[in-house]
VEXZAKOL-830225 format. One record per residue (C-alpha): residue number from 1; residue in one letter; x, y, z. Coordinates in pm, whole numbers, plus 50000, padded with zeros to 5 digits. Layout:
N
{pt NUM; A; {X; Y; Z}},
...
This chain:
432
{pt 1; X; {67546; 43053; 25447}},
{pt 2; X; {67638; 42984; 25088}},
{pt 3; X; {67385; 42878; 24828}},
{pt 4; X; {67448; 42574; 24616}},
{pt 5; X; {67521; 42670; 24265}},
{pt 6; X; {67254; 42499; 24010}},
{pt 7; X; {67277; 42485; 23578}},
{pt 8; X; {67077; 42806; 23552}},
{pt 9; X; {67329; 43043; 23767}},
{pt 10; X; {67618; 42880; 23558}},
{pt 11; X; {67482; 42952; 23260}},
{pt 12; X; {67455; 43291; 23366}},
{pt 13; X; {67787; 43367; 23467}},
{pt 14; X; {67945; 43219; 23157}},
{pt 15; X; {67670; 43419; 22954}},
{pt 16; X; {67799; 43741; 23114}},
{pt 17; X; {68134; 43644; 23106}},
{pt 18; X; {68148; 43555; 22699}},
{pt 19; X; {67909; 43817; 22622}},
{pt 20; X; {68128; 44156; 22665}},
{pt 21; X; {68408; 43981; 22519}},
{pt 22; X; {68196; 43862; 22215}},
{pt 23; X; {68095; 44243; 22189}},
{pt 24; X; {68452; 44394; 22179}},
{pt 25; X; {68592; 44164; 21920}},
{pt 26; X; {68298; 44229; 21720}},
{pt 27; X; {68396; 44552; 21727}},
{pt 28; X; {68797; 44547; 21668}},
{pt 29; X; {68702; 44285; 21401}},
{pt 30; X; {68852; 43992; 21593}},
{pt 31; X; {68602; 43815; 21790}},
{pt 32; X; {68688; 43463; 21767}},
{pt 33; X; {69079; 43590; 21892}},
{pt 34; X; {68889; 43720; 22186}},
{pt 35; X; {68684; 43437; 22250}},
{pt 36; X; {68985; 43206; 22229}},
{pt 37; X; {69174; 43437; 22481}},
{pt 38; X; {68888; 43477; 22748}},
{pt 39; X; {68847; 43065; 22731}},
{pt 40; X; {69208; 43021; 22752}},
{pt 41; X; {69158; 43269; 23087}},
{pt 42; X; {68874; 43108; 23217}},
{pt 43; X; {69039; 42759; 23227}},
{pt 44; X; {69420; 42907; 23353}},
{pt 45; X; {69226; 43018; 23674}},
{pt 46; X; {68931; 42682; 23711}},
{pt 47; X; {69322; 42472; 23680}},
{pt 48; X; {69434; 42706; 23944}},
{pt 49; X; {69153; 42630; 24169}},
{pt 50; X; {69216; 42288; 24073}},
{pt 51; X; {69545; 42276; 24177}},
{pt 52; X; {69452; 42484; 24512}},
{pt 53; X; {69168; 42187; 24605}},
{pt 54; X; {69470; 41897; 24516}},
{pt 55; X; {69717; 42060; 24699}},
{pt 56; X; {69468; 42127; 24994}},
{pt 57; X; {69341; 41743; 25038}},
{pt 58; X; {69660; 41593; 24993}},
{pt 59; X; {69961; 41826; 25053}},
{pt 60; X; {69868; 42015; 25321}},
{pt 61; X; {69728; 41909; 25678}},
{pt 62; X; {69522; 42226; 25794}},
{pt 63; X; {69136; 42097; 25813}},
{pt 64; X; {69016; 42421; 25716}},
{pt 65; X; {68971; 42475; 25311}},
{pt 66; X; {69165; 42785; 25137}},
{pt 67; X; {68991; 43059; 25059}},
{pt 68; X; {68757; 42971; 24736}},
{pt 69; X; {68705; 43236; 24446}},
{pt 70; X; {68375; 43244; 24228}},
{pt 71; X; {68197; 42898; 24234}},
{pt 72; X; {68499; 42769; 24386}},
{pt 73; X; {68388; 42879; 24694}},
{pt 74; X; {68110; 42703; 24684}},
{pt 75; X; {68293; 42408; 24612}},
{pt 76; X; {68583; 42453; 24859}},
{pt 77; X; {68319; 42489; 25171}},
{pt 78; X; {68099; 42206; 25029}},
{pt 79; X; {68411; 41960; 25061}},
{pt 80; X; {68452; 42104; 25409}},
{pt 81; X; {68116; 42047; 25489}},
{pt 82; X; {68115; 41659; 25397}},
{pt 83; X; {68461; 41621; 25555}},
{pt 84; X; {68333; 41781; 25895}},
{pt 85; X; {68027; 41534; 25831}},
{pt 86; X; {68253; 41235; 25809}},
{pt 87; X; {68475; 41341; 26061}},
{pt 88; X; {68188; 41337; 26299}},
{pt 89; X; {68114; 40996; 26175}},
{pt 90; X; {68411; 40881; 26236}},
{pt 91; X; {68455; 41013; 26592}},
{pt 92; X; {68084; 40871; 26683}},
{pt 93; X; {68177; 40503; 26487}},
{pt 94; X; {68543; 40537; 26694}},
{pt 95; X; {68368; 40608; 27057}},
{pt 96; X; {68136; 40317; 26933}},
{pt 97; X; {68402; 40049; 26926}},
{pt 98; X; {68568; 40253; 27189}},
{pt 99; X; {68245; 40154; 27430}},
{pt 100; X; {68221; 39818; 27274}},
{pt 101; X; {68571; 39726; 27372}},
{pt 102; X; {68532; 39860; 27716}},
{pt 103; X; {68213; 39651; 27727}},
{pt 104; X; {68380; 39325; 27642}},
{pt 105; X; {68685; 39432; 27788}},
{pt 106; X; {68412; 39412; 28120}},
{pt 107; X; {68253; 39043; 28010}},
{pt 108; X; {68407; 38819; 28290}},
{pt 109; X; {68414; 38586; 27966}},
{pt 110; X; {68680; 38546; 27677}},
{pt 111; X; {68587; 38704; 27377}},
{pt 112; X; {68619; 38628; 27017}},
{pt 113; X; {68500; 38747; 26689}},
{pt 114; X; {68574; 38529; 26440}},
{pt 115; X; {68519; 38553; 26038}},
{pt 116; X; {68314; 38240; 25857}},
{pt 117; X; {68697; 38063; 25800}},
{pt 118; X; {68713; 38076; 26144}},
{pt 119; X; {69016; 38347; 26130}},
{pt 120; X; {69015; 38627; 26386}},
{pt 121; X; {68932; 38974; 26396}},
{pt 122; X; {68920; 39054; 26716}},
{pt 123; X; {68923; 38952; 27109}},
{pt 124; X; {68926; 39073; 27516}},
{pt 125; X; {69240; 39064; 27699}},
{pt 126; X; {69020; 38740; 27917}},
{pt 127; X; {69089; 38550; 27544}},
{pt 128; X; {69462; 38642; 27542}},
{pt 129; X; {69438; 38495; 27928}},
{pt 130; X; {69276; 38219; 27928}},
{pt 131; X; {69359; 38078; 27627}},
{pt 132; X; {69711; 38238; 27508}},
{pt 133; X; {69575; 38413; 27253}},
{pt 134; X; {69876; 38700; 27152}},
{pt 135; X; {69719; 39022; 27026}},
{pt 136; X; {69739; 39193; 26755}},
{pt 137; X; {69979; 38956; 26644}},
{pt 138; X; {69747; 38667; 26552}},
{pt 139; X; {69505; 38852; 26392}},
{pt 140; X; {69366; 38674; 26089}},
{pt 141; X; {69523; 38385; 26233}},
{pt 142; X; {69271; 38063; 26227}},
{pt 143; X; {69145; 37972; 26578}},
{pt 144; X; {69125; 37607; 26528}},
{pt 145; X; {69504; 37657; 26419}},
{pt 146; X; {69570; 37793; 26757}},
{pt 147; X; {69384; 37555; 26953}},
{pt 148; X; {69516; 37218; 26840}},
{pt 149; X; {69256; 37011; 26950}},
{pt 150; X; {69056; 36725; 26762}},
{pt 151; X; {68709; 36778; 26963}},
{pt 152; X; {68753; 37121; 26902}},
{pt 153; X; {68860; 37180; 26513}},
{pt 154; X; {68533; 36910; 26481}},
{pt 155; X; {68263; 37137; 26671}},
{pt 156; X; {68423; 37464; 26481}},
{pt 157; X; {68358; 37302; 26159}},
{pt 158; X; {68085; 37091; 26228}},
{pt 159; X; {67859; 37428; 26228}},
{pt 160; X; {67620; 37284; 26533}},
{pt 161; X; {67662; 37519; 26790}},
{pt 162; X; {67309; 37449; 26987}},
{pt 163; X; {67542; 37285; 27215}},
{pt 164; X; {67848; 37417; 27385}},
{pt 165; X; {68159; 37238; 27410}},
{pt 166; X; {68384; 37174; 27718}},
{pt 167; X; {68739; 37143; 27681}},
{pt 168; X; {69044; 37145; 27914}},
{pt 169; X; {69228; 37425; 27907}},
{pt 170; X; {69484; 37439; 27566}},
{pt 171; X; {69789; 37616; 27864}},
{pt 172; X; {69779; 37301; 28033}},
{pt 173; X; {69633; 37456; 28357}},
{pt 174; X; {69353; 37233; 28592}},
{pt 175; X; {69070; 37435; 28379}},
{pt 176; X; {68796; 37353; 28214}},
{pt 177; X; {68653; 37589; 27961}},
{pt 178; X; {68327; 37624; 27785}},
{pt 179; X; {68318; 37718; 27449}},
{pt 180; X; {67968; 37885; 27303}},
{pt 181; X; {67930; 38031; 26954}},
{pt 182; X; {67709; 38266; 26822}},
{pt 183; X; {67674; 38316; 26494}},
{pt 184; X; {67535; 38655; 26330}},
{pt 185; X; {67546; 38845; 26006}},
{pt 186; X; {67920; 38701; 25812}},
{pt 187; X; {68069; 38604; 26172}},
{pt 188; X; {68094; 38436; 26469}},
{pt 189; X; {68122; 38541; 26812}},
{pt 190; X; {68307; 38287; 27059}},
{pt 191; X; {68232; 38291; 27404}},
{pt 192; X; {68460; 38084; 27630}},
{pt 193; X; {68391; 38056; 28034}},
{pt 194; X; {68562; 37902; 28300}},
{pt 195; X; {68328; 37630; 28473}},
{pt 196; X; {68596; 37446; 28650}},
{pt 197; X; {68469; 37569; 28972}},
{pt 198; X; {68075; 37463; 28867}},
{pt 199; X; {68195; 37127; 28783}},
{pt 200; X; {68388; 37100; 29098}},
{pt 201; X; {68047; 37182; 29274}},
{pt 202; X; {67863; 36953; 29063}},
{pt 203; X; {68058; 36629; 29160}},
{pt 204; X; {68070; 36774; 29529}},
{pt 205; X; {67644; 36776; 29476}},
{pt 206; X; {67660; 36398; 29338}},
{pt 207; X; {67918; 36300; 29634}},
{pt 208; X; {67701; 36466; 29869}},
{pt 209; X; {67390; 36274; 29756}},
{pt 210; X; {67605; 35942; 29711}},
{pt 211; X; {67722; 35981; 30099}},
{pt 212; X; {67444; 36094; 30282}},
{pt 213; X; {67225; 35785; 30096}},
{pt 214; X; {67507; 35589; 30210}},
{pt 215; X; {67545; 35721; 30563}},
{pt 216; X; {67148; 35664; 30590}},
{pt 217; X; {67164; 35355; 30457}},
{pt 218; X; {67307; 35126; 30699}},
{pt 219; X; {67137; 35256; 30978}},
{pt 220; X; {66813; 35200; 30807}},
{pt 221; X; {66914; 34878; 30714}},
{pt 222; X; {66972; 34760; 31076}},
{pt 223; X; {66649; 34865; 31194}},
{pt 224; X; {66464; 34746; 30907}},
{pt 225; X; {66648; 34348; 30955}},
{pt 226; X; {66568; 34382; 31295}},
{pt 227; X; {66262; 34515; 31235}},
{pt 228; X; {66175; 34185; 31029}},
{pt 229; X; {66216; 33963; 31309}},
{pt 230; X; {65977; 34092; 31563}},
{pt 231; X; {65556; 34105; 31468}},
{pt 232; X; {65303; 34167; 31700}},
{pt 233; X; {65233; 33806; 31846}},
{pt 234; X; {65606; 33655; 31839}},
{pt 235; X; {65891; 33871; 32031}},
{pt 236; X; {66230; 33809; 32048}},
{pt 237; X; {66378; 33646; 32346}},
{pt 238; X; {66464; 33955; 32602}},
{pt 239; X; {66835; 33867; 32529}},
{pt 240; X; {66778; 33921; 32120}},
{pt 241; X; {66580; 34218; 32195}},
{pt 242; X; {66809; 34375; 32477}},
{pt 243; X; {67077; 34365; 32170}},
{pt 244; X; {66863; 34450; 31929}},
{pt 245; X; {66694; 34768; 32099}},
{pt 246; X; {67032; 34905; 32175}},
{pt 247; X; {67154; 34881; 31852}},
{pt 248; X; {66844; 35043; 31675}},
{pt 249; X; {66883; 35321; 31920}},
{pt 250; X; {67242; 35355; 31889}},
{pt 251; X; {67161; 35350; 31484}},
{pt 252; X; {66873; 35611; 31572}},
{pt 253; X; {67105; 35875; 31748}},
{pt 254; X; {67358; 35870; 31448}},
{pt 255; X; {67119; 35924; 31197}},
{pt 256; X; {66968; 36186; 31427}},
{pt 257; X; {67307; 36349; 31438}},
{pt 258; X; {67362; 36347; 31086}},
{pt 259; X; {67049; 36499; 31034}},
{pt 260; X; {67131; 36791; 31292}},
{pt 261; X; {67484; 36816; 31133}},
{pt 262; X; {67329; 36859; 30819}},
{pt 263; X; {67063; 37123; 30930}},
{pt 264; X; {67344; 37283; 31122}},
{pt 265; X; {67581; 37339; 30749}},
{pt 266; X; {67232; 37475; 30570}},
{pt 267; X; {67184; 37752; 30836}},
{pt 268; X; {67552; 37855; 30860}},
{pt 269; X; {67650; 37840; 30466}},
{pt 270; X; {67616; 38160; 30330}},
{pt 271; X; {67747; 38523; 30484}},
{pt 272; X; {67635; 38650; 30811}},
{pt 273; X; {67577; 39058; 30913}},
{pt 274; X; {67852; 39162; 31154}},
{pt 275; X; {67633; 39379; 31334}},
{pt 276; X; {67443; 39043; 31490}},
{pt 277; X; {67777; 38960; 31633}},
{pt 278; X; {67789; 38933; 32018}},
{pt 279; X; {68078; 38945; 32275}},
{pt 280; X; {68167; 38618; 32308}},
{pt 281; X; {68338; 38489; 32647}},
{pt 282; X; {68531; 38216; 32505}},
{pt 283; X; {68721; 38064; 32795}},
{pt 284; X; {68406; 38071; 32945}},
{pt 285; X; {68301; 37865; 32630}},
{pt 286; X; {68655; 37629; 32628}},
{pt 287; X; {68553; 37520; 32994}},
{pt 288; X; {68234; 37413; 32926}},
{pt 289; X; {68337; 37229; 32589}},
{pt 290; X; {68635; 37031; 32841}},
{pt 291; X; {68342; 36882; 33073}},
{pt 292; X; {68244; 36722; 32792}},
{pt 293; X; {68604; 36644; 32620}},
{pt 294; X; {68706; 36495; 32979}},
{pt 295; X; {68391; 36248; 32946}},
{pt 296; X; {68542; 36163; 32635}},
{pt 297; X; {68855; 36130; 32767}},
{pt 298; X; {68770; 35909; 33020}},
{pt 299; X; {68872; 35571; 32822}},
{pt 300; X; {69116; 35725; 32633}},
{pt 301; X; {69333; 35875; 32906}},
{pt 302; X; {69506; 36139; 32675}},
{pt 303; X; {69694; 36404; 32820}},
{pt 304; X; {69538; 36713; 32767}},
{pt 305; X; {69738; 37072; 32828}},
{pt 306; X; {69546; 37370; 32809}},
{pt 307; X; {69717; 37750; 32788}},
{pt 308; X; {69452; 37974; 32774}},
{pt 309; X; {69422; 38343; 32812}},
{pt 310; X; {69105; 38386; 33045}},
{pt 311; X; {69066; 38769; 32953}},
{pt 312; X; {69052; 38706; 32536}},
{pt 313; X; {68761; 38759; 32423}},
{pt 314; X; {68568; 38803; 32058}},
{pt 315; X; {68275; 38906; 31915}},
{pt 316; X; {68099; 38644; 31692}},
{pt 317; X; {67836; 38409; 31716}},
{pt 318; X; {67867; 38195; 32034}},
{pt 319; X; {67681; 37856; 31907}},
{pt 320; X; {67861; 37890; 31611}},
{pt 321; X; {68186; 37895; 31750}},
{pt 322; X; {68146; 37658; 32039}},
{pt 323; X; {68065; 37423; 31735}},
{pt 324; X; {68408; 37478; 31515}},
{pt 325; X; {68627; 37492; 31880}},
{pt 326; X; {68419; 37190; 32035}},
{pt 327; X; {68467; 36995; 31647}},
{pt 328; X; {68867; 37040; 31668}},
{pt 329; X; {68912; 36943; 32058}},
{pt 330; X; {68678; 36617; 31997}},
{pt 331; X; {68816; 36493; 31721}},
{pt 332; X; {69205; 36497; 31851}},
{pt 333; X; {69046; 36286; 32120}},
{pt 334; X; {68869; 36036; 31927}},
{pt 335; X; {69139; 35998; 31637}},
{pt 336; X; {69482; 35992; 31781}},
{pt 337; X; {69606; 35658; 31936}},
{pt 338; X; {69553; 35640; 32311}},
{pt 339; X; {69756; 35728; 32516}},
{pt 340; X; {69828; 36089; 32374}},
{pt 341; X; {69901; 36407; 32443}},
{pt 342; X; {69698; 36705; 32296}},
{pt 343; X; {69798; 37077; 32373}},
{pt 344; X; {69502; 37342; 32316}},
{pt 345; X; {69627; 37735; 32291}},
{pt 346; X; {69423; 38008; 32308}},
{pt 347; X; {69604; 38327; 32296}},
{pt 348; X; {69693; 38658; 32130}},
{pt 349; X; {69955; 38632; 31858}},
{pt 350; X; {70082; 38890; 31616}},
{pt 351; X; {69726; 39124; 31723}},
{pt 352; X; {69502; 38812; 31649}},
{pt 353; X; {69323; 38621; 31917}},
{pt 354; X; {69492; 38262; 31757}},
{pt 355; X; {69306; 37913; 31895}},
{pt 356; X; {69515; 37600; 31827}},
{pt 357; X; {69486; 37213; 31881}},
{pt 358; X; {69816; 37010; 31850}},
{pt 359; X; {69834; 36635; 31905}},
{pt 360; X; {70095; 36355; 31904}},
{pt 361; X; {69863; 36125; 31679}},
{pt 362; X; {69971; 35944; 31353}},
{pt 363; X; {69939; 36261; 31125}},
{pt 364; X; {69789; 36276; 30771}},
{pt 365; X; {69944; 36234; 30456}},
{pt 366; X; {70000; 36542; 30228}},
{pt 367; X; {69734; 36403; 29953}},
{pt 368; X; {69459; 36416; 30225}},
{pt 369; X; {69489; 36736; 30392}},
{pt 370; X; {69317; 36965; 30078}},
{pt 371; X; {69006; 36720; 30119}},
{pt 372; X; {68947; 36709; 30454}},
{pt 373; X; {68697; 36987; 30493}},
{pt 374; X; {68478; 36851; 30234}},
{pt 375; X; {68150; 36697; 30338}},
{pt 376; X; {68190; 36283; 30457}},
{pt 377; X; {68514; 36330; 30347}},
{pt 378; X; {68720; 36062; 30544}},
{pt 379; X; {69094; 35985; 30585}},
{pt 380; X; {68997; 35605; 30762}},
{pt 381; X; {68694; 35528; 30633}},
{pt 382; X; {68646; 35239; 30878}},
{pt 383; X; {68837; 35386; 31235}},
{pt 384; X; {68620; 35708; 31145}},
{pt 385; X; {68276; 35501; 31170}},
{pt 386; X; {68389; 35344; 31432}},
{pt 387; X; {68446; 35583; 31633}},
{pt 388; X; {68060; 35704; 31548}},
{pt 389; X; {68212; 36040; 31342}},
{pt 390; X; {68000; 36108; 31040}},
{pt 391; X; {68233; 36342; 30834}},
{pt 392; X; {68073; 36670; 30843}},
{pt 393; X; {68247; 36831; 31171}},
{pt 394; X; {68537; 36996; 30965}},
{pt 395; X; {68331; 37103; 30678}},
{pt 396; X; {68106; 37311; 30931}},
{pt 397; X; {68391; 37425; 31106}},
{pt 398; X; {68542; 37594; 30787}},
{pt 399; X; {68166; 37769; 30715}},
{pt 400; X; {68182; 37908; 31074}},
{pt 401; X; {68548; 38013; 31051}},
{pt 402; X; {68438; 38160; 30691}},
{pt 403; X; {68117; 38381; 30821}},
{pt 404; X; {68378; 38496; 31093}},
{pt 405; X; {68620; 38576; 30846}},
{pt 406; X; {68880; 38277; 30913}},
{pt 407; X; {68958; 38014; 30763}},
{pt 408; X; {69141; 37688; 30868}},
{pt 409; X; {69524; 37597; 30890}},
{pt 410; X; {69621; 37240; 30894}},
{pt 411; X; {70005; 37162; 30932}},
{pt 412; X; {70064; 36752; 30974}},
{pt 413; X; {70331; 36540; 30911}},
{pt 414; X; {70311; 36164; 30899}},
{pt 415; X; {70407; 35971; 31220}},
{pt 416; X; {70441; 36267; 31434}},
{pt 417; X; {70152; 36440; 31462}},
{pt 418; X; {69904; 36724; 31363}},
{pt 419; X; {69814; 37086; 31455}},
{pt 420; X; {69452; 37241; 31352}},
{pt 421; X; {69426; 37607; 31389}},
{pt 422; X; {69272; 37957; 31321}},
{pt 423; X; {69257; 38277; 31414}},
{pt 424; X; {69034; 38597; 31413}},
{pt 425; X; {69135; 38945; 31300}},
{pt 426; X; {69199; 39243; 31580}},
{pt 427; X; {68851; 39421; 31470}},
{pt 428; X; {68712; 39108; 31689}},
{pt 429; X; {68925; 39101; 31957}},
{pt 430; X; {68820; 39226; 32325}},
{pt 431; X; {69132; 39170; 32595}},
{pt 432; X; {68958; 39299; 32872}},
């Protein structure tokens, strides 16, 4: 350990170092020659340390100091202390913004850090992304430069950021993107999220509310003007009334079943724990749901083929998927024109038990078939009332399908039919 040289131990060694040579020239009659030559001396070797210390922090690349004479040495190891001080700044500052990287790097929002002219310093690989950001190469580029917008260059520079700003997205794609800033010490952090899908749920929330007020409106309005004419002391004629009771109840058992729909899609959206899953007989299940298709059928007088494989089974959840086979077979009978013919497979294909329902009807145009699993979502709004459907059926087929990890095909072509179909993964399947 090497002690720090103070004023007094310098003056000590230059004390003993002029004061033998001061001595001898005093005594060969020249001591100012000899004074001269030991302070020429003394400075020769401090230059040569000099040099050494130059040569060390900028010529050569070993970390390690060279080997210090005198106070030099003190010197030489103090500069290597302070460098292996920075160093180990350095290294903790670089794992710093090492970890804060990696931390934004693991935001599932873009990131940007902006200066106060709005030019960049930094941002995630979500920023580069999203909004086409290249990096490093637009560095110290301006953001609002970037993203040519008018509603955007006006909220950047407008300096009220209480409230974010939604935009569509500046690569053209069927985004839309939130933009929050946060500003702190000399620079602003931009924080930009995709909320496409929350205001996709949003305007499925208002829709939802909009149709089921809708779909409980007429109802109520029929009993309510029926309602009107009848008081304690004056009732209808029983012709009036015969009419009018049948309708109210027919109004009663649709807004009954809408209500039971809708309880039905509360209970079943969300996931579901595989190990409640029972063996499910489904042809056992298909016959039972045909009793009631062939009541259906009755006035219709469709065709109906059925290839079934009596010994497929699955394990699932058996009211659940009577509901999403039951939904498929009923409506093929209720929507296609009459007479028709409607095929329903159930078999094993490619390791999958694979349930189908193809019909002859008039088919659905491209533009509706993305829609038609959404909630009181209709293709015919007035044959689909009619026929006393209330536009839930597919939407809680694709939840069931979903918790049994499925999902719904539809193929249809205009004019000559359509085919509905899923299937369930071999983990499920029992051929016995």
């Amino acid at each position: 350990m090497f002690r720090v040289v103070n004023k007094r131990t310098l003056v000590q060694r230059l004390f003993i170092y002029f004061l033998p040579l001061s001595l001898i020239g005093v005594l060969i009659g020249a001591p100012f020659l000899l004074l001269f030559l030991g302070t020429a001396s003394l400075l020769s070797w401090h230059y040569k340390q000099l040099y050494r210390l130059s040569d060390w922090l900028h010529n050569q690349k070993s970390f390690s100091p060279p080997e210090g004479e005198g106070s030099w040495e003190q010197i030489f190891d103090g500069i290597y202390r302070l460098q292996h001080r920075h160093r180990d700044k350095r290294n903790e500052l670089a794992g710093l913004i090492r970890r804060f990287r990696e931390g934004a790097e693991a935001v599932p929002d873009a990131v940007i850090v902006l200066q106060k002219d709005l030019s960049i310093v930094w941002c995630n690989q979500l920023a580069v992304r999203v909004l086409g950001l290249k990096w490093p190469s637009d560095n110290g580029q301006r953001l609002d430069n970037l993203i040519r917008h008018p509603k955007f260059a006006h909220y950047m520079q407008g300096n009220d950021y209480i409230e974010p700003l939604e935009l569509d997205s500046p690569l053209g794609t069927e985004q839309i993107l939130e933009f929050r800033v946060m500003p702190y010490d000399t620079q602003l952090m931009v924080v930009v999220r995709d909320v496409t899908q929350l205001k996709l749920l949003e305007q499925i929330r208002k829709d939802f509310v909009a149709n089921v007020s809708h779909e409980l409106r007429t109802p109520l309005t029929v009993i309510s003007g029926y309602l009107e004419m009848m008081d304690a002391d004056s009732m209808p004629p029983s012709g009036i009334w015969n009419k009018a009771h049948g309708t109210m109840s027919e109004q009663c058992e649709r807004m009954n079943a809408l209500v039971n729909q809708l309880l039905i899609l509360s209970r079943i959206e969300g996931p579901r724990k595989s190990e409640q899953d029972d063996l499910v007989d489904v042809p056992n299940v298909l016959k039972l749901i045909m009793i009631q298709a062939e009541t259906l059928n009755a006035d219709k007088q469709h065709v109906i083929e059925l290839e079934i494989d009596p010994q497929l089974c699955i394990f699932g959840k058996v009211e659940e998927l009577r509901s999403a086979f039951s939904n498929l077979i009923f409506n093929a009978i209720h929507y296609i024109p009459e007479p028709g013919h409607i095929r329903i497979v159930w078999q094993l294909k490619n390791d999958e038990a694979h349930f189908s329902v193809h019909d002859n009807g008039q088919g659905i145009a491209p533009e509706h078939i993305g829609r038609l699993t959404e909630r009181f979502y209709r293709v015919d709004q007035a044959r689909s009332r009619k026929t006393g459907g209330s536009g839930l059926g597919l939407a809680i087929t694709k939840h069931v399908l979903s918790r049994h990890e499925s999902h719904l095909h539809i193929e249809s072509e205009v004019g000559k039919g359509s085919c509905f179909s899923f299937g369930f993964l071999n983990a499920r399947v029992n051929k016995s």
